[in-house]
C-alpha positions as CSV (number, residue, x, y, z in Angstrom):
1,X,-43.3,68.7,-15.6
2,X,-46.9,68.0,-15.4
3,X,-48.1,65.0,-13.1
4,X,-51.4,63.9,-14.8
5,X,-54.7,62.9,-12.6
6,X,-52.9,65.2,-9.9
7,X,-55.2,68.2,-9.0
8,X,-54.3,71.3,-6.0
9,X,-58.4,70.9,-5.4
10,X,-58.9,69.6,-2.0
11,X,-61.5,66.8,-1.6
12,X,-64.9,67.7,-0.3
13,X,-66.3,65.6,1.9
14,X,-69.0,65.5,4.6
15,X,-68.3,63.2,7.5
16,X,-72.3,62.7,9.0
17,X,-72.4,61.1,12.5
18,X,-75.0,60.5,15.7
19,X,-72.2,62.1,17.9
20,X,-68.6,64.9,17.9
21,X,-66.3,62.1,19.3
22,X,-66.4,60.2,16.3
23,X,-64.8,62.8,14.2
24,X,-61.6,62.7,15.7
25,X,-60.5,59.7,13.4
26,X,-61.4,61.6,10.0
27,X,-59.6,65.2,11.5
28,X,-56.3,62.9,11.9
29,X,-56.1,61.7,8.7
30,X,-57.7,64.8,7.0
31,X,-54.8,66.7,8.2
32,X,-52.6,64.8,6.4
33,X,-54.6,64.4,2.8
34,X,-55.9,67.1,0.8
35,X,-59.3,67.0,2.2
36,X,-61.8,69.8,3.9
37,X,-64.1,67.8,5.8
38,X,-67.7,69.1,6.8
39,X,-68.9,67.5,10.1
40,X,-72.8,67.0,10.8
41,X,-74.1,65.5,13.5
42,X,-77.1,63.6,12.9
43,X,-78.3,60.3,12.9
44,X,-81.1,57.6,10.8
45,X,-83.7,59.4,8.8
46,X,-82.2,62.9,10.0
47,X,-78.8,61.8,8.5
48,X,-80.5,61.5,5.1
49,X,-82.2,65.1,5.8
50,X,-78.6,66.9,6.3
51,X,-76.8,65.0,3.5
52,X,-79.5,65.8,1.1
53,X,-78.7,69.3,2.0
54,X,-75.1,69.9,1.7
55,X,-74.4,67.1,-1.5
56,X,-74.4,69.9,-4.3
57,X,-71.6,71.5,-2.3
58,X,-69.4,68.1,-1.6
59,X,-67.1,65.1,-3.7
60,X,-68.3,62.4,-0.9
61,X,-70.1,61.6,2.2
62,X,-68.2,59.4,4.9
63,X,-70.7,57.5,7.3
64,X,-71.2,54.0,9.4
65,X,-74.3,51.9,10.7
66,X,-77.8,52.2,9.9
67,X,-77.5,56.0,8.9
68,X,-74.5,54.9,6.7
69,X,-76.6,53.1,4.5
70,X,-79.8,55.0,4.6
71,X,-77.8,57.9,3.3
72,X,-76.2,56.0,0.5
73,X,-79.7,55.0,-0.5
74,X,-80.8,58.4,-0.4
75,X,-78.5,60.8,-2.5
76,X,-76.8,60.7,-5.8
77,X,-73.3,61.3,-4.2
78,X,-70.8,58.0,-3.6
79,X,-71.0,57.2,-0.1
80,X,-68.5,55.3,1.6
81,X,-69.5,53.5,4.9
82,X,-67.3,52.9,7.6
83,X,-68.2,49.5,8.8
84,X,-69.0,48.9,12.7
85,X,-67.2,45.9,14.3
86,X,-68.1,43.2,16.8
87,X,-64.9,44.3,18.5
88,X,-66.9,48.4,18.4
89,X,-69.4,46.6,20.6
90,X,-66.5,44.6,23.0
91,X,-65.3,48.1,23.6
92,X,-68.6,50.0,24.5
93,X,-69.6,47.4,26.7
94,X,-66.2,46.9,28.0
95,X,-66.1,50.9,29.1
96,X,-69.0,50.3,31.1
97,X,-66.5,48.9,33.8
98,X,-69.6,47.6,36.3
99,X,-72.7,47.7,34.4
100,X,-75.9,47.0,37.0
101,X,-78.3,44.5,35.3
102,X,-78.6,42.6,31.8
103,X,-77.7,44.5,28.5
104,X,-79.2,44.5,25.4
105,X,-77.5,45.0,22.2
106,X,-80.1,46.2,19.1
107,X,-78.6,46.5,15.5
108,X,-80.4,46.6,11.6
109,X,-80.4,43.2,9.7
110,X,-77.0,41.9,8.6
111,X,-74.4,44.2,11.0
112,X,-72.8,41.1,12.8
């Protein structure tokens, strides 16, 4: 019996980030799915640098924020953008524990 659409090709995608710690997420559910997942770390206009250098070679590119979308505007492969919460923020500044002082929070146009 064949199952149609169904193919033994893993999924290539790139996973582009400012920082390691946010890979563990993807390596979870990558282990689970039939995907190989390329991690680069870079952020902004260096993000659209890296992607435009591995997208011959991948099916997708999985990013979030500013560099999310400066990517997706940027190369001919989908992009799919992990979205950045207020609740993201709660928990940065909530990790803090006793922060000395006023904090500032920056983001593009439209992210909250």
């Amino acid at each position: 019996m064949t199952t149609v659409g169904k193919s033994d090709r893993k999924i290539r995608l790139a996973f582009i980030a400012p920082y390691p710690k946010m890979s563990a997420a993807i390596t979870n559910v990558a282990e689970h799915m039939n995907i190989n997942v390329e991690y680069v770390y870079a952020s902004l206009e260096q993000g659209i640098v890296e992607a435009r250098k591995i997208e011959n070679r991948i099916d997708a590119i999985c990013s979030r924020g500013g560099t999310g979308t400066l990517i997706k505007d940027n190369v001919e492969v989908p992009v799919v953008l992990i979205p950045t919460t207020p609740f993201d923020i709660i928990k940065s500044l909530w990790s803090l524990k006793e922060p000395n002082g006023d904090i500032a929070v920056f983001t593009y146009e439209g992210f909250l």
